[in-house]
C-alpha positions in Angstrom: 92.5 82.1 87.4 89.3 84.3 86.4 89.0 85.1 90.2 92.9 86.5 89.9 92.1 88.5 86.9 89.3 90.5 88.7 91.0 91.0 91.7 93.9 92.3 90.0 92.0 94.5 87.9 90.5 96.2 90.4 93.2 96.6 92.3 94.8 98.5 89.3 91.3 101.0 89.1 90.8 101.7 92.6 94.8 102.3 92.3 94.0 104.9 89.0 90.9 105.9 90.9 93.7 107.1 94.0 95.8 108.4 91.8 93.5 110.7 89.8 91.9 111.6 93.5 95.1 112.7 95.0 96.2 114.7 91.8 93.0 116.3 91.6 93.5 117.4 95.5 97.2 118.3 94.5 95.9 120.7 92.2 93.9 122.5 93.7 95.7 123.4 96.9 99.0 124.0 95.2 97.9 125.1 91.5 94.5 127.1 92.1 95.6 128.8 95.3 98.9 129.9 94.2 97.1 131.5 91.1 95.1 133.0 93.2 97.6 134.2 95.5 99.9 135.6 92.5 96.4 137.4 90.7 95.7 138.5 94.5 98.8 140.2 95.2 98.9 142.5 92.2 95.8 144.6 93.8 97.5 147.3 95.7 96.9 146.8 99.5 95.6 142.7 99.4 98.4 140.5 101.3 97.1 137.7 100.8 94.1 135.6 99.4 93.1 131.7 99.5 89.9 129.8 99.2 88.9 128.0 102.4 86.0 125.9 103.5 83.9 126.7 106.5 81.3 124.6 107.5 81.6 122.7 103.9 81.4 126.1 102.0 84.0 127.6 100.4 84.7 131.0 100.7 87.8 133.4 99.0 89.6 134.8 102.7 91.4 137.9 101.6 93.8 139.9 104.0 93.8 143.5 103.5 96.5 146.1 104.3 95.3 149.7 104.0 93.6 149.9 100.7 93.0 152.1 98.7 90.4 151.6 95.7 88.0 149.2 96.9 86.0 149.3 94.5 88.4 148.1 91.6 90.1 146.2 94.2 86.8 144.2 94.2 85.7 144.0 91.1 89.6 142.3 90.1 88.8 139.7 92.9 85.3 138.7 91.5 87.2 137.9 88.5 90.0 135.8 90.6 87.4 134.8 92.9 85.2 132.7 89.9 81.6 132.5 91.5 83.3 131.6 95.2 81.9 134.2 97.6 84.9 136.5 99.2 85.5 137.6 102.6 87.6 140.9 103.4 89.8 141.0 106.3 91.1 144.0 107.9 92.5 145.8 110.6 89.1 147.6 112.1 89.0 148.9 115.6 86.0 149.5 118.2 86.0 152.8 117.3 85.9 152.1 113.4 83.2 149.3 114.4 81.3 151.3 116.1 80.8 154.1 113.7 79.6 151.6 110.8 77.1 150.6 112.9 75.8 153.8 113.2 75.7 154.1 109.5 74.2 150.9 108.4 71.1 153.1 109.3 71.9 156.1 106.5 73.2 153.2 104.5 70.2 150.7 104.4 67.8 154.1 103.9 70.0 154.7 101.0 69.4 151.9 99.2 65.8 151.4 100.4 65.0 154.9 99.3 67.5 155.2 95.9 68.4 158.5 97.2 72.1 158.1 97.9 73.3 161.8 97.6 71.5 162.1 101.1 73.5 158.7 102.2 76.8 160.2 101.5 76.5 163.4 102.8 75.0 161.9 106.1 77.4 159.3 106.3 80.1 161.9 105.4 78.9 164.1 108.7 79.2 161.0 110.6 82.2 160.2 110.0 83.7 163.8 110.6 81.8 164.2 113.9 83.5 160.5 114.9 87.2 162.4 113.7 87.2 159.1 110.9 88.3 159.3 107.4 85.6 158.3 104.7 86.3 156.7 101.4 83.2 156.2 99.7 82.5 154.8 96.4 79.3 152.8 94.6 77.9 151.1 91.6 75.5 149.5 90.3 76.5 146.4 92.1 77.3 147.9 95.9 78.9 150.7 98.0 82.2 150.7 98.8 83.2 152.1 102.1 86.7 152.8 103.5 87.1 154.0 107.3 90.6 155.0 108.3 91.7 156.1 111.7 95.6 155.4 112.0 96.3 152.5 111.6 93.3 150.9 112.2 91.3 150.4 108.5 87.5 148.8 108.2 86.4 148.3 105.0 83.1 146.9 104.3 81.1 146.3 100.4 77.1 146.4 100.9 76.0 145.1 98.0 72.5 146.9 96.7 71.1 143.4 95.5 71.7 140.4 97.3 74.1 138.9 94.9 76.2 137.5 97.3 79.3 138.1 95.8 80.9 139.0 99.3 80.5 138.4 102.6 80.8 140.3 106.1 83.8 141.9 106.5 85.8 140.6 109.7 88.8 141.6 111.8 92.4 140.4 111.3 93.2 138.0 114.2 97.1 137.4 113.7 
C-alpha cells in the first residue's frame, strides 16, 4: 500500500514537473518572441526579429530592409533585446563588402586615436571615390554606419568598448 502511495506521487510530480517544463517552453517561443516581433516591427526598416540559439548561445537575429536611423533603431532593440546580444541582417553586396573593409582601417584608427572628425571625413572620401552613399552616426557607445548602393544596403554598429551588445553584421540569405 505505502509502495502505491510513492509511486503514485511521483508520478503526479514528474507529471507537474512536465507540465510546468512544457509551459515554460510554450512561453517562450510563442509569448517572448511574438513580443519581440511586435516591439521589433515598429522600428522603421526591421522586418523581422527573434531570439535564436547558435551553438547553445542565444542571440536576437534581426532582418533589416533599408534603414534609416541606425542609431535609434539600435538603441530601441537593446531595450527589446534585454542583455541577449543582437545580430543585423541585411542586404550587402561585394561591392558594399568590400568598401567596409577598406574602412575598418580609418575606423579602428578612429577609435584608437579618439580623433573621429578625421574618421568621418576619410571614410566619407571613401565612400564617394567607391560611388556609395554614407550614413554615419556615433555615440558614446559605437558608430553607426549605413552604406547604400541600390538596393543593396550594409549596415554595420562598431562598438567603441567591447560591450558586446551586437554582433557582426551578416548578409540576408533568403
Amino acid at each position: 500500500m505505502t509502495n502505491r502511495r510513492i509511486l503514485l506521487i511521483s508520478l503526479v510530480g514528474f507529471l507537474i514537473f512536465g507540465l510546468l517544463l512544457g509551459g515554460k517552453f510554450v512561453y517562450q517561443k510563442q509569448w517572448v518572441d511574438v513580443t519581440i516581433l511586435s516591439q521589433s516591427q515598429e522600428i522603421p526598416g526591421v522586418v523581422s526579429a527573434k531570439v535564436e540559439s547558435h551553438n547553445g548561445l542565444k542571440e536576437m537575429v534581426v532582418k533589416t530592409n533599408q534603414i534609416t536611423n541606425l542609431r535609434q533603431a539600435c538603441q530601441i532593440l537593446k531595450k527589446v533585446a534585454e542583455n541577449v546580444p543582437i545580430r543585423l541582417v541585411d542586404s550587402r553586396n561585394e561591392t558594399l563588402e568590400r568598401v567596409l573593409g577598406q574602412m575598418q582601417f580609418a575606423v579602428q584608427e578612429g577609435i584608437a586615436s579618439g580623433n573621429f572628425t578625421v574618421m568621418a571625413q576619410n571614410l566619407r572620401t571613401q565612400a564617394e571615390n567607391e560611388g556609395v552613399n554614407l550614413e554615419l552616426e556615433m555615440d558614446s557607445d559605437a558608430i553607426y554606419l549605413i552604406l547604400n548602393q541600390d538596393p543593396a544596403q550594409l549596415i554595420e554598429v562598431i562598438e567603441r568598448n567591447g560591450q558586446g551588445d551586437f554582433l557582426a553584421s551578416e548578409k540576408d540569405m533568403t
